[in-house]
KOLZA-568069 format. One record per atom (N, C-alpha, C, O, CB): residue number from 1; residue in one letter; atom name; x, y, z. Coordinates in steps of 0.1 Angstrom, whole numbers, plus 5000, padded with zeros to 4 digits. Glycine has a CB too. Example, Ala and Ser with C-alpha at 12.3 -4.5 7.8 and 13.67 -1.06 7.14 Angstrom:
BEGIN
 drenvex zami zavex    X    Y    Z
       1    a     N 5132 4943 5078
       1    a    CA 5123 4955 5078
       1    a     C 5132 4967 5078
       1    a     O 5142 4967 5085
       1    a    CB 5113 4955 5090
       2    s     N 5128 4978 5071
       2    s    CA 5137 4989 5071
       2    s     C 5129 5000 5079
       2    s     O 5134 5011 5080
       2    s    CB 5141 4994 5057
END
This chain:
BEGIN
 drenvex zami zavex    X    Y    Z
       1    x     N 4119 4468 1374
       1    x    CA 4107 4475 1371
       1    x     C 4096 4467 1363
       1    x     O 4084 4469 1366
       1    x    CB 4110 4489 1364
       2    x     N 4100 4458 1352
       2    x    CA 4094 4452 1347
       2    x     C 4085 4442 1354
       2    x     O 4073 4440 1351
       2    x    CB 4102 4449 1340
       3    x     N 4093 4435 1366
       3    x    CA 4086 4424 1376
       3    x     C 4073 4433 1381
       3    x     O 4062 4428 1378
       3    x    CB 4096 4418 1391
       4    x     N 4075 4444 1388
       4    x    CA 4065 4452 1394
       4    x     C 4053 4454 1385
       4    x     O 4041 4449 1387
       4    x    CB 4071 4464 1398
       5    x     N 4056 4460 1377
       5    x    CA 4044 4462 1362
       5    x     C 4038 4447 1360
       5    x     O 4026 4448 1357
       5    x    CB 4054 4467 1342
       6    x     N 4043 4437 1362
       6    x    CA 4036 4425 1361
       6    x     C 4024 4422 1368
       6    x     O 4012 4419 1366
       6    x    CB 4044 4416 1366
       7    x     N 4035 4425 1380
       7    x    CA 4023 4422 1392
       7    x     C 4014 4430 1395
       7    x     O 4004 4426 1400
       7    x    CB 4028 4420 1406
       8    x     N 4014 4440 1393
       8    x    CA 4006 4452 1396
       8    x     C 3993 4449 1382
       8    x     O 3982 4453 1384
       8    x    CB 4017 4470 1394
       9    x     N 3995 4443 1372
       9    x    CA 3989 4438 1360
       9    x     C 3984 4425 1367
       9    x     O 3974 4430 1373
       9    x    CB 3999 4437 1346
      10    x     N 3983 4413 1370
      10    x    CA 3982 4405 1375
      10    x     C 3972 4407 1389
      10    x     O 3963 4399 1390
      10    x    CB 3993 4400 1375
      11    x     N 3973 4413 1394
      11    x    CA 3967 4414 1406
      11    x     C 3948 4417 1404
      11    x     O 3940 4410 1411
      11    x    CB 3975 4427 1413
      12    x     N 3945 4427 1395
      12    x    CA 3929 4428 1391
      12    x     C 3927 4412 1388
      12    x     O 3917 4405 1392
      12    x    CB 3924 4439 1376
      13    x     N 3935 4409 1382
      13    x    CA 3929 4393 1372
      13    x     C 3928 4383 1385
      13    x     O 3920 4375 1384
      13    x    CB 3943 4385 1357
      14    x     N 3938 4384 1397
      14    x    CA 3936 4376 1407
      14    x     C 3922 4377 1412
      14    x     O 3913 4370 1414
      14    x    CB 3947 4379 1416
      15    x     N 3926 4392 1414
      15    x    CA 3911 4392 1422
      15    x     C 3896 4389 1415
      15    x     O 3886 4386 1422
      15    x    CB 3910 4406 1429
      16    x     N 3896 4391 1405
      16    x    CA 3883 4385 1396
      16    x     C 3881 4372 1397
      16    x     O 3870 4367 1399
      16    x    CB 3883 4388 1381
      17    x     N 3892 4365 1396
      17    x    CA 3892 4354 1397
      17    x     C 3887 4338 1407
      17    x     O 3882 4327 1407
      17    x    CB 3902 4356 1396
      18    x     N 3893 4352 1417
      18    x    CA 3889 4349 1432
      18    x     C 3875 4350 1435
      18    x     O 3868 4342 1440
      18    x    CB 3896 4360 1441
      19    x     N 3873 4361 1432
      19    x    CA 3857 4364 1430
      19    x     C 3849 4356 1427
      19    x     O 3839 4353 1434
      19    x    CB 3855 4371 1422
      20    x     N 3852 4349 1412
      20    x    CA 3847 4341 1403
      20    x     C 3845 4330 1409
      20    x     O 3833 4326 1409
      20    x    CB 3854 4339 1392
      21    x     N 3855 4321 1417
      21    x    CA 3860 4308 1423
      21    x     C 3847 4311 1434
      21    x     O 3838 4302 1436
      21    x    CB 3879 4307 1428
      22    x     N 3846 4323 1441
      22    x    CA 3838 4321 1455
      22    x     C 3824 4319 1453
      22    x     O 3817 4310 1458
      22    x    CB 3838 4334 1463
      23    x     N 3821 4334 1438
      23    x    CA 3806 4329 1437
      23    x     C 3802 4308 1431
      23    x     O 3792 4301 1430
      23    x    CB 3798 4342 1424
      24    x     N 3814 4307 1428
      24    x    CA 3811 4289 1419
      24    x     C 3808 4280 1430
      24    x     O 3799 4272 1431
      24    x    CB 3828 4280 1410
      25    x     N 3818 4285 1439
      25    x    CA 3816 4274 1456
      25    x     C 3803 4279 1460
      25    x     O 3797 4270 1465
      25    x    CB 3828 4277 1471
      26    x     N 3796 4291 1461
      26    x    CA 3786 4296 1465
      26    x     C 3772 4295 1460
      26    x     O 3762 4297 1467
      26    x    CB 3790 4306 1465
      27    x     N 3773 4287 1440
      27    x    CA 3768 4284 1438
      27    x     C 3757 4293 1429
      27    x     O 3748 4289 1422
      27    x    CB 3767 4278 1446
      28    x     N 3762 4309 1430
      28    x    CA 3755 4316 1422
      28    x     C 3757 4315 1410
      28    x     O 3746 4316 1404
      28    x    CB 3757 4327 1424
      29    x     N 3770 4311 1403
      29    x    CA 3778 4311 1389
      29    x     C 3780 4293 1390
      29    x     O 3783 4288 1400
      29    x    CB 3795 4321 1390
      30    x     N 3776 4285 1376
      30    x    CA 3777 4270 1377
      30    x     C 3793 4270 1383
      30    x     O 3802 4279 1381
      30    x    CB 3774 4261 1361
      31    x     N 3794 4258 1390
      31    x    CA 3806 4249 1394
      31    x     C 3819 4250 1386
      31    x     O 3831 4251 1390
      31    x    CB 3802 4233 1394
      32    x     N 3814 4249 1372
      32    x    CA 3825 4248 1363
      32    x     C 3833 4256 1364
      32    x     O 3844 4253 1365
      32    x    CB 3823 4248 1351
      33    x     N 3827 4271 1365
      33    x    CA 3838 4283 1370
      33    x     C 3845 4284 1376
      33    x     O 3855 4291 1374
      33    x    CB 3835 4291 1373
      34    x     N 3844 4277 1387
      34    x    CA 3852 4273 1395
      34    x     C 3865 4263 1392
      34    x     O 3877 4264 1396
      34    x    CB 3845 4270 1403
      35    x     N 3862 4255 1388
      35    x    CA 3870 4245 1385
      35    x     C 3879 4249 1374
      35    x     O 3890 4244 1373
      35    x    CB 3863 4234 1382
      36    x     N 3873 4261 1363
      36    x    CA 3883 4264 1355
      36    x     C 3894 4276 1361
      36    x     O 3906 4279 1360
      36    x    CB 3877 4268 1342
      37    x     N 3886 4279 1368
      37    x    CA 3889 4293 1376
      37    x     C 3908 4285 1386
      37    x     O 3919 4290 1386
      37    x    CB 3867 4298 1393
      38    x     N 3904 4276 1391
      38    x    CA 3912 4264 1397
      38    x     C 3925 4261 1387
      38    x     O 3937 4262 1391
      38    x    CB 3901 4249 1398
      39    x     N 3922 4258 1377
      39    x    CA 3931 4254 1363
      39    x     C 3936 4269 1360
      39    x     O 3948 4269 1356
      39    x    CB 3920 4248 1347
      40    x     N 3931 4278 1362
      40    x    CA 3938 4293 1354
      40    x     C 3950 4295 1368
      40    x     O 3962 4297 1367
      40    x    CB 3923 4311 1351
      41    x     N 3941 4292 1380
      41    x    CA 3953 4295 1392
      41    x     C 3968 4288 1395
      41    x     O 3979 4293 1400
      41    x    CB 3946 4292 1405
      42    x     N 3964 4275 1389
      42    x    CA 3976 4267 1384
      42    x     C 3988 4269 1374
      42    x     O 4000 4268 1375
      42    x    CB 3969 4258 1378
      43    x     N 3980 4271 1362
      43    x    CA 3989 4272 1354
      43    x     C 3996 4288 1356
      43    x     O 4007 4290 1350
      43    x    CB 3982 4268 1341
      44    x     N 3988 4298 1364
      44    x    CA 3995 4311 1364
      44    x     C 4003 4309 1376
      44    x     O 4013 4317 1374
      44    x    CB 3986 4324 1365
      45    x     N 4005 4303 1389
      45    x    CA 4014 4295 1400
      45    x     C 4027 4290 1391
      45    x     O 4039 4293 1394
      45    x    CB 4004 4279 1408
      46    x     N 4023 4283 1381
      46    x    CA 4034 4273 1374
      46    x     C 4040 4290 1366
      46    x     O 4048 4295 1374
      46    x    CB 4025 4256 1361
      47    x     N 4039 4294 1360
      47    x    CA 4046 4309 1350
      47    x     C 4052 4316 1356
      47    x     O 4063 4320 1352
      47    x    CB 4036 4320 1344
      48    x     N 4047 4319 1370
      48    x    CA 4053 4329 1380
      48    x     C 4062 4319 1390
      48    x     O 4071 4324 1398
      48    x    CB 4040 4339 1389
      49    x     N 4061 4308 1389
      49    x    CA 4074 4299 1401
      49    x     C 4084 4297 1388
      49    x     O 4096 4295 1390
      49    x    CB 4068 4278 1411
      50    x     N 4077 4297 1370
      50    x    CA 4093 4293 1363
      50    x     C 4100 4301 1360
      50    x     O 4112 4300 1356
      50    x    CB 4094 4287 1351
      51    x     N 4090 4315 1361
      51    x    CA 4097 4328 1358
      51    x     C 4106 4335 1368
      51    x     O 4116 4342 1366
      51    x    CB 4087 4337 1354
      52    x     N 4102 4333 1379
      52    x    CA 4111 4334 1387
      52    x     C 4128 4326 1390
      52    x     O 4138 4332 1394
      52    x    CB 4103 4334 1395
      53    x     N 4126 4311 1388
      53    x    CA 4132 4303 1391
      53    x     C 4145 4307 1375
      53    x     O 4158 4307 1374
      53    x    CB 4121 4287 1394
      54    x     N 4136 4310 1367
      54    x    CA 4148 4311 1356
      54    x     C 4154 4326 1359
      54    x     O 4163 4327 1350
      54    x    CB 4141 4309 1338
      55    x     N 4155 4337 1365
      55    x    CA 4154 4350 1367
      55    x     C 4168 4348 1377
      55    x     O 4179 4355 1377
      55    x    CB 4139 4357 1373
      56    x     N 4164 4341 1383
      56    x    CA 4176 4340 1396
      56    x     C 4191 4333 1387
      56    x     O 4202 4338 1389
      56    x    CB 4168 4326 1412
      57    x     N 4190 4325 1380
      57    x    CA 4201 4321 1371
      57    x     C 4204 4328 1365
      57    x     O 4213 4327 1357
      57    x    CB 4201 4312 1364
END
């Protein structure tokens, strides 16, 4: 139940994110947004592949 509550928490922040990344490529919001926007998707890829990977052990 805990995993679910995660994701279900995680999911608004994706999608803002997403958001964020489109208008940066789009050029409404500077570049940078994007690129940090890029770095936040990373490092939350990397949390959710160690959290999982340690869950299964």
């Amino acid at each position: 139940m805990e995993r679910k509550r995660l994701y279900r928490l995680l999911l608004p922040v994706v999608i803002v994110l997403a958001f964020l990344y489109t208008l940066g490529l789009a050029g409404v919001v500077p570049f940078t947004v994007s690129y940090y926007t890029t770095i936040i998707f990373i490092f939350l890829f990397l949390f959710l592949w160690w959290e999982a990977r340690f869950r299964r052990n």
